[in-house]
N, C-alpha and C positions, 0 to 999 in steps of 0.2 A: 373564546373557546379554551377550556381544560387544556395542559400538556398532555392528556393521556389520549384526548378528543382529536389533538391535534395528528399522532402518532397515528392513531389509528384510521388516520382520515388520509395517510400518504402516499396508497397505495391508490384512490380511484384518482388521485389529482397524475400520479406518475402516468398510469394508463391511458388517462385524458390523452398526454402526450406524445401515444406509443405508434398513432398509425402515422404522426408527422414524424417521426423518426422513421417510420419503415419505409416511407416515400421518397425520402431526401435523396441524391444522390449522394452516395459514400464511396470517400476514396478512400484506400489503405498505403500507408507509406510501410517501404520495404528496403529494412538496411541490408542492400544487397551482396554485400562482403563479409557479413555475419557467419560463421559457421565454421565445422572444418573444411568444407570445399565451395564455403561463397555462393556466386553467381550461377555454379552450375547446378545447384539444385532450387537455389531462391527463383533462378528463373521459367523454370519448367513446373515447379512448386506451384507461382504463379499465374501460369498458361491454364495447371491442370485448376484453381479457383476458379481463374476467368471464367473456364465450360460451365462451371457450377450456379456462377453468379453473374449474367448478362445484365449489363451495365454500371458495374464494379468498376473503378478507373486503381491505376493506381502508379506512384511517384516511386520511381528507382533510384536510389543513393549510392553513389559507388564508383569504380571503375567505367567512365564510358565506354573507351575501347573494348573492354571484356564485356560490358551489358550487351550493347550493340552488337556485338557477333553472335550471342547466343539469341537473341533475338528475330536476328535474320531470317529464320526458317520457323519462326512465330510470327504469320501475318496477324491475326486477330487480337492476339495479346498485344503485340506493338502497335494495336492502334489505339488504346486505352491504355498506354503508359506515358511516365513525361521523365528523361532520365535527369539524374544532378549529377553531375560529374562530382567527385573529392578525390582528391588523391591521399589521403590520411585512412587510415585505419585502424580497430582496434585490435589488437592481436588476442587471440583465446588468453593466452596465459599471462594475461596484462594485469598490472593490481588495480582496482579501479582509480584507487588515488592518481597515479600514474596517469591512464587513460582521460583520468575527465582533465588532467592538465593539459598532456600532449593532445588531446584532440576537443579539447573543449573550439567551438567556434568552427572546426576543421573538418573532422570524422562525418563519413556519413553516417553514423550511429546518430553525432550529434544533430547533423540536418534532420535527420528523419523523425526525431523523436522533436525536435524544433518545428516542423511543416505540422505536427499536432496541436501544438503551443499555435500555433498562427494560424488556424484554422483553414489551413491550406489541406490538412488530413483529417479523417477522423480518427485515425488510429495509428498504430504503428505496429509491426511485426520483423521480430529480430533474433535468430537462431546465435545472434555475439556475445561476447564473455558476458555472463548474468550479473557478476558484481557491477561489472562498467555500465549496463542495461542500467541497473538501478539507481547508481550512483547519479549516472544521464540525466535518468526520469525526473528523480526529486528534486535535482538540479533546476530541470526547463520546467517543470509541470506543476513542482510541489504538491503539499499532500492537499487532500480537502479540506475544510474547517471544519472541526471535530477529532481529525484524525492524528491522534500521535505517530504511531508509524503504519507506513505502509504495508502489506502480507503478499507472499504469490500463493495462489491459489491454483490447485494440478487435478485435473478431469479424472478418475478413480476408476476403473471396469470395475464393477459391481457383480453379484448374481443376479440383481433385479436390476442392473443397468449401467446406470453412472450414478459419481456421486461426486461431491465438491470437498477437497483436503487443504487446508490452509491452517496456519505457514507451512512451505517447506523449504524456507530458508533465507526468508528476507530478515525477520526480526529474532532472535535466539533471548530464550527468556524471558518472555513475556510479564507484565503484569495482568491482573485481574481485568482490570479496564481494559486492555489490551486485546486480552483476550474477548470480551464482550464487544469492542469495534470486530475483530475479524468474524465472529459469529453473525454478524449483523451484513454486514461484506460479503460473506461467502452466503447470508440464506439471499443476498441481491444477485448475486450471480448466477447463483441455478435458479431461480426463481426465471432467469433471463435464458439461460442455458436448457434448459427440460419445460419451460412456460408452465410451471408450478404455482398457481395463488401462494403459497405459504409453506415452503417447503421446511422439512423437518430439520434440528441442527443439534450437533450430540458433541459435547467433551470432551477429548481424548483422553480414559485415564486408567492407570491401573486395576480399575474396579469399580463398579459399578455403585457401590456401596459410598454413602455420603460424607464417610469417614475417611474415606482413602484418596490418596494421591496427597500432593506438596501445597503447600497453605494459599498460593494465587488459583492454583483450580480449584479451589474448596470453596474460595471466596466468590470464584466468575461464579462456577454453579451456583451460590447461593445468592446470586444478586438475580442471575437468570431465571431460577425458579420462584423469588421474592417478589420482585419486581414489577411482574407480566407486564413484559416486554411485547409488542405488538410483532412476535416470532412463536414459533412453534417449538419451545425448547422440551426436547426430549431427552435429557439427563445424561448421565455419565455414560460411556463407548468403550469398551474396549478395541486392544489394537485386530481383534479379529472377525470384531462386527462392521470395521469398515468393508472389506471384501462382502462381507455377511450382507450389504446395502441394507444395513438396519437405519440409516437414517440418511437424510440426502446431503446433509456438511458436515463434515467433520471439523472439529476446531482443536489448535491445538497448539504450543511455540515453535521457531524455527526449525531450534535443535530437534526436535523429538519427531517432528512432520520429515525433515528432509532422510533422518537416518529410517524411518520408516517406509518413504516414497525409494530410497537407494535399496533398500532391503525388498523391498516386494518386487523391484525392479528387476535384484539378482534372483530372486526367485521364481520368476515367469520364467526366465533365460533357462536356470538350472533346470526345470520343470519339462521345458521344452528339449533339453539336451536328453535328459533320462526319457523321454518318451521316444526321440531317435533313435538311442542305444537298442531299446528293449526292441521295437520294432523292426529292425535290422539283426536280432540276435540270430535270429535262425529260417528257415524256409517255410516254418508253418504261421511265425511272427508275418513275415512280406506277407503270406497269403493273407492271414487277417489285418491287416495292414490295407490290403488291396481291397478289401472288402466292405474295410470301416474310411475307407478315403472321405467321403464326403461329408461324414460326423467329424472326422478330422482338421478336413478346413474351414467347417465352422468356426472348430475349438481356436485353430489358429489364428480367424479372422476376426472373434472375440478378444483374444490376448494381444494381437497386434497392436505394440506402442504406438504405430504410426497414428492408429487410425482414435488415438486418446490422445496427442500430441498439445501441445498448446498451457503452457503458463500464463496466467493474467496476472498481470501487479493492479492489486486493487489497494483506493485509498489516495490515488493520482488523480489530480485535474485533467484525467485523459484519458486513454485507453490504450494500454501498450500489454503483449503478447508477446512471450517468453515462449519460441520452439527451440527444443533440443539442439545440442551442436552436431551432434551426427546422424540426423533422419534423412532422410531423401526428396524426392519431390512430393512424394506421399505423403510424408508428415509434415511438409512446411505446408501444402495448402490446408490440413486440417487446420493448423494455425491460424490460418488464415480463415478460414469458415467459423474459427472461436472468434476471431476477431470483428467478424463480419456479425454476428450475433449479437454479441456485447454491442456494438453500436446501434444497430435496428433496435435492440429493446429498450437503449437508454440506461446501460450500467452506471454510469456515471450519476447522471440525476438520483438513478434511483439507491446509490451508496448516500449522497450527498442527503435527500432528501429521511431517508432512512437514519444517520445518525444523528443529525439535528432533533429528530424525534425520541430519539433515545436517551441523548442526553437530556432534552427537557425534562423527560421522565425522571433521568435520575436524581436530575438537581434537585427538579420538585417533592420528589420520595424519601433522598437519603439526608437534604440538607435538614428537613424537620427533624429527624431522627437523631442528628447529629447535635442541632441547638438543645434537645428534649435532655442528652444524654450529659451536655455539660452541664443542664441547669440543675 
């Protein structure tokens, strides 16, 4: 069989596999000290999953005496947990160097993201410092074969829904290549994420125009449009057709993803402040205010971070989920439901099995081109 036969044939052999993954029992491990207040939202976080996902087990890393009390007055969730005691932790503002030292073997960062490696988990979910998160990962899990470096990948509120945005802050600077692995990673995610056959995946770049942008995005474009790659590549993005849900992944380097996701971040917030302002301005505002409540918390229930919550580090022999450090139990279990997702559809395989195809593609494409060009 053709590299190109082979590419295009990855998708009905992954799905082959999909209803033995939705059957499995899956457990998620939960670094329950992660965050800025720990256990007392990782554990109510995971009470409110449990309701969601009856027969979810999942393994507590952390403080015993603190898990266990908050536990107490969670019958149901404490019967489908197993806690690890550690007494090591990572602190928020830890460098990860530091952290993978001092708690390499110790931290329950490090167990939990270990009980994946050991197939004691299927996943891992962890609102603690992101550098040490990463550091951890690549450490216990390493990347797949194929993959230079790993991407996080951040769930996007769309006007036509969600969308997939990666990097926002694992790799800064991407090459070409680079960027063609996370385009390939992010169309496996939502493809997993929204159960899209072939979801679309668009460029991040100052213009739409094939001329613009810095010479590694000129290049990924041109290899992505050259190529036909077994993806649905929809060409260059600006930074205001992601909201616009003009395509379902956006691709893009650390640098530019993460000030983009911090910027749209402070922008919902400011959005929502000027909307408080104005509708408290005066007695005829409350009245329409009072009037329009119910269109109101739609708007609000749309723009709630919580409820888009959830980082994936894709490009890992594993599955580990990046929640915020200051969400609540609101947002740690959407985490947790990204988590739960990625493993039912088989994100792993289906990254794994997706750039092997790629790059056949490309060895077999560009290496001719390349021997044609020296002779």
């Amino acid at each position: 069989m053709s590299p190109r036969r082979k590419a295009l044939s990855w998708r009905s052999r992954i799905n082959g596999n999909y209803e033995v993954l939705k059957t499995e029992k899956i457990t998620i491990a939960l670094d329950a000290m992660g965050g800025d207040l720990g256990p007392e939202v990782v554990i109510p976080g995971a009470a409110l999953a449990a309701l969601r996902h009856p027969g979810v087990k999942f393994q507590l890393f952390g403080d015993q005496a603190k898990i266990s009390a908050l536990l107490s007055d969670k019958p149901k969730l404490k019967a489908v947990c197993e806690i690890h005691h550690s007494d090591v932790h990572v602190a928020m503002d830890d460098k990860p160097s530091q952290a993978l030292r001092r708690g390499r073997g110790k931290s329950g960062m490090w167990h939990s993201i270990d009980a994946v490696h050991k197939g004691a988990a299927n996943a891992v979910v962890s609102a603690g410092n992101t550098g040490a998160l990463m550091a951890m990962s690549r450490f216990i899990l390493r990347t797949l074969p194929g993959i230079e470096r790993p991407a996080i990948a951040a769930i996007w509120p769309t006007s036509t829904g969600k969308c997939v945005v990666l990097d926002v802050g694992a790799t800064v600077g991407a090459d070409a290549r680079q960027l063609i692995e996370f385009a390939v990673m992010g169309e496996a995610m939502a493809s997993c994420l929204f159960n899209i056959e072939q979801p679309s995946v668009g460029l991040l770049n100052i213009g739409v125009e094939e001329v613009k942008g810095n010479e590694e995005v000129k290049e990924a474009g041109r290899l992505l449009r050259e190529l036909k790659l077994p993806l649905h590549y929809a060409g260059f993005v600006e930074g205001d057709d992601i909201g616009k849900g003009k395509v379902h992944v956006v691709v893009t380097e650390g640098f530019t993803g993460n000030v983009a996701l911090k910027t749209a971040e402070g922008t919902a917030k400011q959005i929502t402040s000027f909307l408080r302002n104005a509708l408290s301005s005066s007695l005829m505002s409350k009245l329409g205010a009072f009037f329009a409540k119910d269109a109101f918390f739609a708007l609000k229930e749309r723009m709630d971070p919580r409820r888009h919550n959830g980082g994936v580090f894709l490009g890992l022999n594993g599955v580990v989920v990046k929640s915020h450090g200051g969400t609540d139990a609101l947002g740690f279990a959407t985490a947790i439901d990204v988590a739960i997702d990625m493993v039912r559809n088989g994100l792993t395989h289906k990254i794994a099995s997706d750039v092997a195809a790629v790059h056949a593609i490309m060895t077999a494409d560009i290496a001719p081109n390349a021997q044609q060009a020296a002779e």
